[in-house]
N, C-alpha and C positions, 0 to 999 in steps of 0.2 A: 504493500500500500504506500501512498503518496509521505513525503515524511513532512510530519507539520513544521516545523523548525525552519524546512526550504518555503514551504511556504509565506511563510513569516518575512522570513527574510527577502524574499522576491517583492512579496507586497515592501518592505521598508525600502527596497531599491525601486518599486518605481513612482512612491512618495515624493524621494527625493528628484527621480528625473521629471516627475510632473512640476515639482513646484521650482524645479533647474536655481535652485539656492541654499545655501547650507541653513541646517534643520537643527534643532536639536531635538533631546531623549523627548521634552514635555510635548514640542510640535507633533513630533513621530508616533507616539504613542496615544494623541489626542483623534490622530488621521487614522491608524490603524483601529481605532473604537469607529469608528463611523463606517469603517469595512466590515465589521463581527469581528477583529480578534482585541479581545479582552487580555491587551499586556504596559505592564503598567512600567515606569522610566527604568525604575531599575531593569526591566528584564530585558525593554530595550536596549540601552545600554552594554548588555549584553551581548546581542546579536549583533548589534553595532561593532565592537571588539574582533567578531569571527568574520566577520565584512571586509574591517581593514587590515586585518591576517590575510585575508585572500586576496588583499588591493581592489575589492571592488567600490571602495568608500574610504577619504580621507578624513582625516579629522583636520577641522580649521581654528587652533587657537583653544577658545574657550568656547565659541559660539555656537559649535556643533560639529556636523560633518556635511561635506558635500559628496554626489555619486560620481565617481572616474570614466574617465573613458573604458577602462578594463571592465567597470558594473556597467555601464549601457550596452559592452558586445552582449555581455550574461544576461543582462535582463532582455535582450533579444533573441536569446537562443535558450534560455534556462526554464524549465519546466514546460516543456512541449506541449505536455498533456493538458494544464491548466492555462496556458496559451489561446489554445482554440477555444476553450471558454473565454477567456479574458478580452480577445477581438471582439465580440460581438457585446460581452457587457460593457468595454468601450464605448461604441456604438449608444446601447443604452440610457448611458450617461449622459453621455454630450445630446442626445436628443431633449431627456429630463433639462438638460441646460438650458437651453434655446427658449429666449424669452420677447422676442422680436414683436413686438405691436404692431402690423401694419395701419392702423389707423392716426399713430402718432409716429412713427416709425425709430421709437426709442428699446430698447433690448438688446440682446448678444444672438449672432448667429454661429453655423458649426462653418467652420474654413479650410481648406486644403493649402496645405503649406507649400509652395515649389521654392526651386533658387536657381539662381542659371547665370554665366558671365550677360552681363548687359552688352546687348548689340542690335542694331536695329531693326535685323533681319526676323529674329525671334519677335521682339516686340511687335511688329509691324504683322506676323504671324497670325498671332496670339490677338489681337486687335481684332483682325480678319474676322476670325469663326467667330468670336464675340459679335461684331458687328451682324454677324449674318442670324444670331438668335441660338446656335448649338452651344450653349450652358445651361447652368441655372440663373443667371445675374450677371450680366456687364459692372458691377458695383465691387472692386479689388483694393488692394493695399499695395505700393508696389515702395518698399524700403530699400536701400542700402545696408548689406547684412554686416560690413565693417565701415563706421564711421573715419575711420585711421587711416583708411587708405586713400592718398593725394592721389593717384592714379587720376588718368581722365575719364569720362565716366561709362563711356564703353569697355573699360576695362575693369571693373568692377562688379561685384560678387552680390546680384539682387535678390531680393524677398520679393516673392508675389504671392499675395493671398487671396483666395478666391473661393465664394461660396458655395459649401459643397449639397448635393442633393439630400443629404439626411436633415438639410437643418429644416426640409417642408415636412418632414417624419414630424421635427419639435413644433412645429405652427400645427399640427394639424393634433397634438396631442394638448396642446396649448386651448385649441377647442373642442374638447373633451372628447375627440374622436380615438377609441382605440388606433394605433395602425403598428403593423408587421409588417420591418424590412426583412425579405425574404432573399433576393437574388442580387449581384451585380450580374453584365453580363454584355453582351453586344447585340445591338439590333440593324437588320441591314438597310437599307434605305435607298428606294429608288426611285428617280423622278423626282426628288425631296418627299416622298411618302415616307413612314416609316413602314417598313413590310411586316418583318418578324426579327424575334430574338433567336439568334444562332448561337450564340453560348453563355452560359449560367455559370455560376459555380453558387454556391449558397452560403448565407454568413454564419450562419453558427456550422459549418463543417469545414472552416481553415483557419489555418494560423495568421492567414496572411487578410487585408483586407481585399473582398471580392473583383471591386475593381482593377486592382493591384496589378493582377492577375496581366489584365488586359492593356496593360502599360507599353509594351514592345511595340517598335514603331509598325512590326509586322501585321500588325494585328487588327488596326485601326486603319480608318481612311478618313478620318476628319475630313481633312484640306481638300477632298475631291468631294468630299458631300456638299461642303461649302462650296465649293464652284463651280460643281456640274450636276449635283443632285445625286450621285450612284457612291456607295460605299458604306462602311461599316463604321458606327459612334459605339462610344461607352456609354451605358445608362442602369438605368435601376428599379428594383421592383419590389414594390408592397402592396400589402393589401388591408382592407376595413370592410367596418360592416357594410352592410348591403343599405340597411338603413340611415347611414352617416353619409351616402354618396351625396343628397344634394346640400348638404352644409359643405363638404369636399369643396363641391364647385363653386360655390358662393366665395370659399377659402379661395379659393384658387383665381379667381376674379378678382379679387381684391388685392390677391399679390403679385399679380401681372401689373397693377397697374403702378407698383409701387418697384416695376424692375425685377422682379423673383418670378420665372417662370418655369420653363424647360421640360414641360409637363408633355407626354406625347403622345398618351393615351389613358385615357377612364375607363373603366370597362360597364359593363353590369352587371347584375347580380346571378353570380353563377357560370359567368360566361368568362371566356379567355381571353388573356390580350397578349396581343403581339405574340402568340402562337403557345405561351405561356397558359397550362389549365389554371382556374380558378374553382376551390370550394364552396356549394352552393351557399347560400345567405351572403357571399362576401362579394368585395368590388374589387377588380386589380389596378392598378396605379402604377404606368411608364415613365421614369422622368430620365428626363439626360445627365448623363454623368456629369458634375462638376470639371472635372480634369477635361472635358473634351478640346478647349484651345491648347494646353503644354501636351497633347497626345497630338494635336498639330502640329505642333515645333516641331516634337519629336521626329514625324514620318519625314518633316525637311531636311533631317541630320543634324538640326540644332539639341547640344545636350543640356540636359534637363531633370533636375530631380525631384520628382515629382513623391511629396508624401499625403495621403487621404484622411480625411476626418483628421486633423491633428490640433485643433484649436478653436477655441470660442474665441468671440471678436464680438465688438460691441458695433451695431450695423452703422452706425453717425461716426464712425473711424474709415467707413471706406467711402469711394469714390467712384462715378460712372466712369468710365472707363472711355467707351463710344454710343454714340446711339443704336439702337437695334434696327434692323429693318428682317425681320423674320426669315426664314427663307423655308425652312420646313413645313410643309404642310398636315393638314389633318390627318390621322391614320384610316385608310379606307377598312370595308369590311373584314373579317379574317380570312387566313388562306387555312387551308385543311392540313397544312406542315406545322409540327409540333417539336421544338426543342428536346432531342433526343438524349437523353440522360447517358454517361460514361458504362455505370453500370449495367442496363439492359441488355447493350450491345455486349459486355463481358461475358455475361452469363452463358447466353448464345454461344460462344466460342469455347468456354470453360467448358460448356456441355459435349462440343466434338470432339474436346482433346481426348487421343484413346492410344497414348504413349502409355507403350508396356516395357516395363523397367525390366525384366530379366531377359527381353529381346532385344531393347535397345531399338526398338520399331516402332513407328506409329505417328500419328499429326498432333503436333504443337501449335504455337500462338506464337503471331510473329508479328515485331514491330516494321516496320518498311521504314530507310531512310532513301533519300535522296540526294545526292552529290553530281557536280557537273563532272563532264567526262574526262575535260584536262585538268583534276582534282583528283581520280581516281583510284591512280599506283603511290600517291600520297596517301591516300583516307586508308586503304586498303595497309597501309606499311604502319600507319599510326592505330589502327582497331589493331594490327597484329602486335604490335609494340604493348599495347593494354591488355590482351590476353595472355602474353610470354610471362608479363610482370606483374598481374595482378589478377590470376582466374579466378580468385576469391571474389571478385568483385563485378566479376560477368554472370547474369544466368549460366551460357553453357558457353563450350568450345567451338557453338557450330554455327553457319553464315550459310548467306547465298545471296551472290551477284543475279540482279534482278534488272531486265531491257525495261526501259522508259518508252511513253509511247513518243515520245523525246525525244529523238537518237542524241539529241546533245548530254543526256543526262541517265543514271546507272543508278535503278535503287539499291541498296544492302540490305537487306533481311538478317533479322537476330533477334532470337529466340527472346517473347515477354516471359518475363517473371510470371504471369497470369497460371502458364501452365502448370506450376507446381500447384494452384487450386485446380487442375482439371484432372491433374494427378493422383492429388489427395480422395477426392471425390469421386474417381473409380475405384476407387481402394475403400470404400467404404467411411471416409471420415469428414464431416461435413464443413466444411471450409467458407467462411464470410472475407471476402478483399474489404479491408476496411479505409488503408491508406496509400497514396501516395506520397513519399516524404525525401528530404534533403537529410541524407548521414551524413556527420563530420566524423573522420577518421581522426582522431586525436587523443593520445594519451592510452590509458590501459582500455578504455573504455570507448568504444562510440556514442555517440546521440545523435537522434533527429532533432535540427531544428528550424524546419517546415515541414506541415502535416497538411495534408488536403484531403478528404474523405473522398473515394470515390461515388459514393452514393449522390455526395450533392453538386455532383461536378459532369457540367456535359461534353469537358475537354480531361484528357488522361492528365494527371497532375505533371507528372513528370514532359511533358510537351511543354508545361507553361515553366519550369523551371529551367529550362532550357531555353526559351526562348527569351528569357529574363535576363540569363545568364548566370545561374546561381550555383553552377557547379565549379569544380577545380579538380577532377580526375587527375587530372596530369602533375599536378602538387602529389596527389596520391600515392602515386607510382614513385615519388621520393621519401613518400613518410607519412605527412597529413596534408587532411582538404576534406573534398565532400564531395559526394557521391550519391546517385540516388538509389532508393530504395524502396521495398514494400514491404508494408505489414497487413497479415491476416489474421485471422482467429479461428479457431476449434472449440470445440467441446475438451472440457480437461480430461474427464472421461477417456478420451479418445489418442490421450499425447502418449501414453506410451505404443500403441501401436502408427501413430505419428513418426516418431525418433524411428522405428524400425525402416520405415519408409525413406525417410529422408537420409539414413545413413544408406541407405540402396541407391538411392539418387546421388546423393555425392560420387559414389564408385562409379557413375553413368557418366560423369559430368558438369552435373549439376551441384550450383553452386545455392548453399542455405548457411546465413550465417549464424542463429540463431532461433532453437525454441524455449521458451520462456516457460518458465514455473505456473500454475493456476495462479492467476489472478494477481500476478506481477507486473511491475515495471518493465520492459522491454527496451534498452535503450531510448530511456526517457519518456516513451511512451503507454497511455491507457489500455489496460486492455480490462474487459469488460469481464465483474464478475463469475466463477464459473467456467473460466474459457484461460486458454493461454496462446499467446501471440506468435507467430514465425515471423521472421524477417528477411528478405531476399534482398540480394544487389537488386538493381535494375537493369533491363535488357537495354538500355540504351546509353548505358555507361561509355563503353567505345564509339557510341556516334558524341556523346558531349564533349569528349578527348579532341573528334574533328572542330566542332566548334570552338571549343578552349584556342585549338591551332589556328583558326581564322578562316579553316577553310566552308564556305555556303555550304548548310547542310539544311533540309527540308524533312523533320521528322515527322514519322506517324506512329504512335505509339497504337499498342493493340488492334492492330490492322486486318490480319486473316490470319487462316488456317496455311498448313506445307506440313508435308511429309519428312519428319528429320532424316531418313535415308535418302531424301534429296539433294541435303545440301552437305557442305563440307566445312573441314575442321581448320580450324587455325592450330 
């Protein structure tokens, strides 16, 4: 079980990075009562002492302590499992925050924190899509993030603050309307319609915030939606009762006219939007991501750090930006396409696998990548470089060069981690894929720390951390880094004839780096009463290695079926 101690102490590290000022025992222990844990200065104090033994917390003086750079890596990476809780209570919070009057337009809104060198290009960018109506608010903060520096001032390191789509979660809760933020995700858009939403991930099943997700400039088509109508925005999705939808709109009326909008479909009761099911009695709610002008930047090559929900702001601190002139139109009726969930399609494929371990025969589950062709005797030299040095870290030894209908370009096939549940589950023992996650290889001990559930994810996790960039294989193959990985679950019941299996699999191949105790931690991770966790590399480990290297690679994770006597061994 979780040890409360770490927990304690995670909550006192991120006191300190929310309130970014040295604290002391009475502050820490007055904030830690308004969480539920009842600990008083002295015991503080305490844990305060084991903080700056591990350098994650200094002491300043007399007046207290402040958190280190060393506590803000930890408290980003530390306790995984209470992580994924803690996003969305995030979330929560900053909603309960938001006290915005549109009638007097005096209160705090929720704001998206970016920062970027100042250059005209970006600005002028970022201006664009605002102008054109894809946010929530033209109304920003744009500061100077060091006052110290004489530089001129396109060389300089700016704040832009910009309001993000949960803070209409806070207005709408503000009029006593329940509402559940359910999904971030993308919606495609053509003609300036909005169509449907092509990918989800859900807030209470990641570590990371939903939109987050959808950051890579790959992913996004702002700048082309703004200027020709056709492409993909970030946006977001809750939902309220059925009976709250016309106060909704009266809300939402009111705060268009005060510059807060981005709203891109209402639904009705019972019915779906944006391709999105709705539970009967309830209404769904599309709004546009906040981030959609710096995911403009982004696709121009302008860099950009872009962080989500990170701040209340008091709304008579920012500023219009441009005038709007809308460009998005109404969303027309639905289409019969529905946002197809990670997991259904798994199942489906978990179901064919029917590799039989003492033959060594039989169809697995395979990721597809793709690489261009004068890339090839490179990617091909660099996947075999990570399987020489690190098969621990591969599902299996096996591959296969796959024709594009491309001639310019050559997929790789490698075997998902997936199969080891299609495995398990001819074998009689009944297996749940619960995560997709980022291992750090470091010290005696690994940890995840990024979790995505597959259930609430209609992109393979490990695709979005790859396209993020949040791996470092290749540090691996030296010692430490990160890597990704999956975790499942069983029946406890069931782990000792589990371990029999998986020790047969290892003699095949196959790579498993761990099964876990009933109802233990897992490298950092929850595993759910009753049940005990396995954890696999990920099959797309050697294609992140290409990426790490620079070389364009086009991943698909969980893609189809092959016959593993079809392909060949590294």
């Amino acid at each position: 079980m979780p040890d409360e101690t770490d927990r304690k102490m995670i909550e006192i590290l991120r006191i300190l990075a929310d309130h970014d000022k040295v604290l002391g025992a009475k502050t820490i222990a007055e904030e830690l009562k308004r969480k539920g844990y009842d600990l008083g200065e002295r015991a503080v104090r305490y844990h305060m002492r084991i903080l700056d033994e591990k350098g994650f917390t200094e002491r300043i003086g007399y007046a207290g302590r402040e958190i280190t750079e060393k506590g803000l890596k930890e408290l980003d990476k530390g306790l995984i499992y209470d992580q994924v809780d803690f996003s969305f209570s995030k979330f929560e919070g900053m909603i309960y925050q938001t006290s915005l009057n549109p009638d007097n337009l005096k209160g705090t809104v929720i704001v998206n924190t970016s920062s970027f060198i100042y250059d005209d290009k970006v600005v002028d960018i970022i201006k664009e899509v605002f102008s054109a109506g894809i946010s929530v608010s033209p109304y920003i903060k744009l500061s100077d993030m060091d006052s110290s520096n004489n530089e001129s001032s396109n060389k300089k390191e700016v704040r832009l603050d910009t309001i993000c789509g949960t803070t209409i979660d806070g207005m709408l809760l503000n009029e006593g309307i329940p509402v559940i933020p359910q999904y971030g995700g993308l919606v495609k858009v053509e003609e300036y319609v909005p169509i449907r939403f092509t990918e989800l991930i859900a807030y209470k099943k990641t570590s990371m915030t939903p939109l987050d997700a959808f950051t890579a400039k790959e992913m996004t088509s702002v700048l082309s939606v703004a200027r020709e109508g056709n492409g993909m925005i970030p946006a977001n999705f809750r939902i309220i009762p059925a009976s709250a939808r016309e106060n909704a709109v009266e809300l939402f009326s009111k705060l268009k006219k005060i510059g807060i909008s981005g709203v891109l479909k209402i639904g009705e009761s019972g019915k779906p939007v944006l391709g999105v099911p709705v539970e009967d009695d309830m209404v769904g709610i599309a709004i546009t991501g906040g981030i959609a002008p710096l995911c403009a930047a982004k696709e121009a090559g302008c860099s950009v750090n872009i962080k989500l929900a990170e701040n209340i702001m008091e709304f008579k601190n920012l500023e219009n930006m441009t005038p709007v002139k809308a460009v998005i139109k109404n969303a027309g009726p639905e289409t019969s396409q529905k946002v197809k969930f990670l997991l259904s399609k798994a199942w489906n494929l978990i179901y064919g696998v029917d590799y039989d371990i003492e033959s060594d025969k039989g169809k697995v589950i395979v990721n597809v990548s793709y690489v261009n062709n004068q890339d090839l005797d490179t990617a091909v030299e660099i996947i075999n470089d990570v399987f020489a040095s690190k098969p621990e870290y591969c599902t299996t030894k096996y591959f296969k060069l796959i024709p594009h209908a491309h001639e310019d370009k050559t997929g790789i096939a490698t075997v998902c981690s997936l199969t080891v549940d299609g495995i398990l589950i001819k074998n009689n023992i009944l297996t749940t894929p619960k995560y997709g996650g980022i291992l750090e290889i470091e010290g005696k001990t690994p940890r995840f720390t990024d979790l995505t559930a597959y259930s609430g994810s209609s992109l393979d996790p490990h695709e979005v951390y790859l396209s993020k960039g949040m791996t470092s294989v290749l540090d691996v193959l030296n010692g430490s880094g990160r890597i990704l990985a999956s975790l499942r679950e069983i029946p406890y019941l069931a782990r000792p004839d589990a371990v029999d299996i998986i020790e047969k699999l290892k003699e095949t191949g196959f790579s498993i780096l761990d099964i876990g105790k009933p109802s233990e931690l897992l490298y950092n991770a929850k595993v759910e009463r009753y049940h005990a966790g396995i954890v696999a590399p990920g099959g797309l480990n050697p294609i992140a290695a290409l990426n790490e290297s620079g070389i364009s690679v086009h991943a698909k994770a969980v893609e189809t079926m092959m016959d593993i006597s079809k392909m060949e061994e590294f």
